[in-house]
N, C-alpha and C positions, 0 to 999 in steps of 0.2 A: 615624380617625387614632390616639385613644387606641389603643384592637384592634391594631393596627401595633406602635406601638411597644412595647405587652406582649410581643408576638411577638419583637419584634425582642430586648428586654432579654431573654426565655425563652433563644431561639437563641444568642445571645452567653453567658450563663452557661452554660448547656450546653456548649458547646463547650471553653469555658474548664475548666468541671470534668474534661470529657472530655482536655484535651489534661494536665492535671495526676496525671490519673490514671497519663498514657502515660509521663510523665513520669519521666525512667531517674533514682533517686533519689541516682546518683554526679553524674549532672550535675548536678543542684540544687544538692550540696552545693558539687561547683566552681564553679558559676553563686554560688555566696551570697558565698563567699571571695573569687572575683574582684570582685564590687559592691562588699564590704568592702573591700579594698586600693583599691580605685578611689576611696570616697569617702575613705580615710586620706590619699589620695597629693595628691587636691583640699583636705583640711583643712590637710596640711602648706605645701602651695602659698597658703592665705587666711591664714597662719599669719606665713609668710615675710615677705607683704607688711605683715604689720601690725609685726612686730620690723623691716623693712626703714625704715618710715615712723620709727621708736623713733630708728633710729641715724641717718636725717638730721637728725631734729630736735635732737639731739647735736651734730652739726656744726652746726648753724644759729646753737647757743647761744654755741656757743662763739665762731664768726666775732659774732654779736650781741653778746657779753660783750668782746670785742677792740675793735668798733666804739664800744664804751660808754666804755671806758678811753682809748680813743682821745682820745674829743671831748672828755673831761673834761680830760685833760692841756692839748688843744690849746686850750681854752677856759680855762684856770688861765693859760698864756704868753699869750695876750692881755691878758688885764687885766693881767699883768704890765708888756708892752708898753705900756700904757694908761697903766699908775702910773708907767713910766721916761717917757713921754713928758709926765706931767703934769709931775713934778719939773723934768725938762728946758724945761719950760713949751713946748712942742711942740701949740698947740691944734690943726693936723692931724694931727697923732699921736695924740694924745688923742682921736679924734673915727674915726682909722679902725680902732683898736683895740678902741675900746669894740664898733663895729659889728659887727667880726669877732667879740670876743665873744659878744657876742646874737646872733651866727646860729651858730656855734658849740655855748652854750645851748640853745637851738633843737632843734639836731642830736644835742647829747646829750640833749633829753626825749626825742625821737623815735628813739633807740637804746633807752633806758632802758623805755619803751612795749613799744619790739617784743619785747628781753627777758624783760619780766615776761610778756608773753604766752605766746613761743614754753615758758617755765618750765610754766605753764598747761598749754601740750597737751603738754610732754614727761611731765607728771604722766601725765595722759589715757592718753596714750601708752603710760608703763610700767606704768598697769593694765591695758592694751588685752593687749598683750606677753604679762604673764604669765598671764593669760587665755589666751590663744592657744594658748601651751608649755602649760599643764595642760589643756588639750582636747585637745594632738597626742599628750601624756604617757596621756591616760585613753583615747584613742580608738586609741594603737598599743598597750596591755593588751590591750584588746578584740577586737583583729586577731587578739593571739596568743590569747587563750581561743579566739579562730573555730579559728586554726589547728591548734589541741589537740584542739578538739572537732569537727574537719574528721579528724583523725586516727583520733579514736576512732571516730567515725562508720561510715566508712570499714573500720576493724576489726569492726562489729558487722555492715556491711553483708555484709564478705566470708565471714564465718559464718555469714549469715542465709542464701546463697547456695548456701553449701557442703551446708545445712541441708536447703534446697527441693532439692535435687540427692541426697542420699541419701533424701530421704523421696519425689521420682520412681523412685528405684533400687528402695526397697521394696515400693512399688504397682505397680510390674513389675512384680516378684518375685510379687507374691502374687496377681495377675492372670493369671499365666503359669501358678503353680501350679494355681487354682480353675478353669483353662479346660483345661489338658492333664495333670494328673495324679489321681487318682481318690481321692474319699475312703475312707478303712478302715472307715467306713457302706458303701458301696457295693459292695467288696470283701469285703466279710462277707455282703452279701443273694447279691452275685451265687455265691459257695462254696456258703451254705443252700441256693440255689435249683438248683444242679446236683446237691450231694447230697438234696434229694426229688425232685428229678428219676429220680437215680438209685435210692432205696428207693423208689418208686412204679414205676419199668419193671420191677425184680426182685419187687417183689409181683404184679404181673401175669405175669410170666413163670412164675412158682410154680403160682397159678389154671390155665393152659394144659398138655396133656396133653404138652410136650414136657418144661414143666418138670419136672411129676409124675414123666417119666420118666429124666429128669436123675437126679432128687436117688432114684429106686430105684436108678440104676447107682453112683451112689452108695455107697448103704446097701453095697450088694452089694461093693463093692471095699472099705469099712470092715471088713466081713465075714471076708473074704479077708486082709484085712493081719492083723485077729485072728488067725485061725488060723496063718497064718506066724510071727508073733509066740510064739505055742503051742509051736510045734515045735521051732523054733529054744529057746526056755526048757527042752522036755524034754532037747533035746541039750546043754544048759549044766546039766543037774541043777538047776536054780532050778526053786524051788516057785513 
């Protein structure tokens, strides 16, 4: 089973280095830029909610801070009511006033509670917030450095391209040349080698009695142009 799974983890890395290799390096860098805006567009979207939760709690405080001022007023006019019905000596006035007060009371601890709470997580809140904005703020930088260095990439990619493409052009070139045109080593043995060819067939030729008789008719017409030459001089009076 271990034996397996070595197998199994060999195969998959493999593969994996194999398919990275294959791997066309304009898509990676699209592939990287697109992940980038994917998780920027997910942080501004966790971002939202957290400024979105900032601004109920805003309203919250506010309706809580209305509800506070409320009871307090309406709980001040009771006892008011309390003290006109005492004077008035009204002991049921006095007695349903006072009640209304203390539940009143009551109403506004239990406003004044929720208040000081809701205060509580709006703190929370607007540290949460700007937290938030300075991650969407450092993290849409970052986009744009991808997108600069998405750019230049790109630039060095399309040179490095252009690069591999004239240096296929040149290993043509010089392939084409080394296999169909001959070097001027070559060119030089193969000239040496026809002329001793040719001063070895005329030394032979010399040795043989056709040569010997060559180069008498020769001599013999050298001969002949002398003495013309002679003649021709006596008729011109030149010495």
């Amino acid at each position: 089973m271990g034996f397996l799974r070595r197998l199994w983890g060999y195969i998959t890395q493999l593969f994996k280095t194999t398919a990275e290799r294959a791997m066309d390096p304009e898509i990676e860098i699209e592939q990287a830029i697109s992940e980038a805006r994917k998780r920027d567009q997910a942080l501004r979207n966790q971002a939202a909610k957290v400024v979105a939760h900032r601004v109920q709690l805003e309203s919250k405080i506010e309706k809580a801070a209305e509800d506070v001022g409320e009871a307090r007023e309406m709980a001040k006019k009771s006892l008011l009511k309390a003290e006109e019905s005492s004077v008035a000596g009204d002991a049921e006035g006095v007695e349903k006033w006072t009640r209304t007060a203390q539940s009143l009371a009551m109403k506004l601890q239990a406003s004044e509670s929720n208040l000081d709470s809701l205060k509580g997580q709006y703190q929370t809140a607007m540290d949460q917030a700007e937290k938030a904005k300075s991650a969407v703020s450092q993290n849409a930088l970052r986009v744009q450095e991808l997108a600069a260095k998405r750019l230049e990439l790109l630039g060095s990619l399309e040179q490095a391209k252009m690069q591999e493409s004239v240096n296929k052009a040149v290993e043509s070139m010089s392939a084409t040349m080394e296999d169909e045109v001959p070097s001027l080593e070559r060119v030089e043995e193969k000239i040496a080698s026809r002329k001793a060819s040719a001063m070895a067939h005329a030394e032979l030729r010399e040795a043989t009695p056709e040569g010997a008789e060559s180069e008498l008719r020769e001599a013999v017409s050298l001969a002949k142009a002398d003495d013309k030459l002679a003649e021709l001089k006596a008729e011109l009076g030149i010495a």
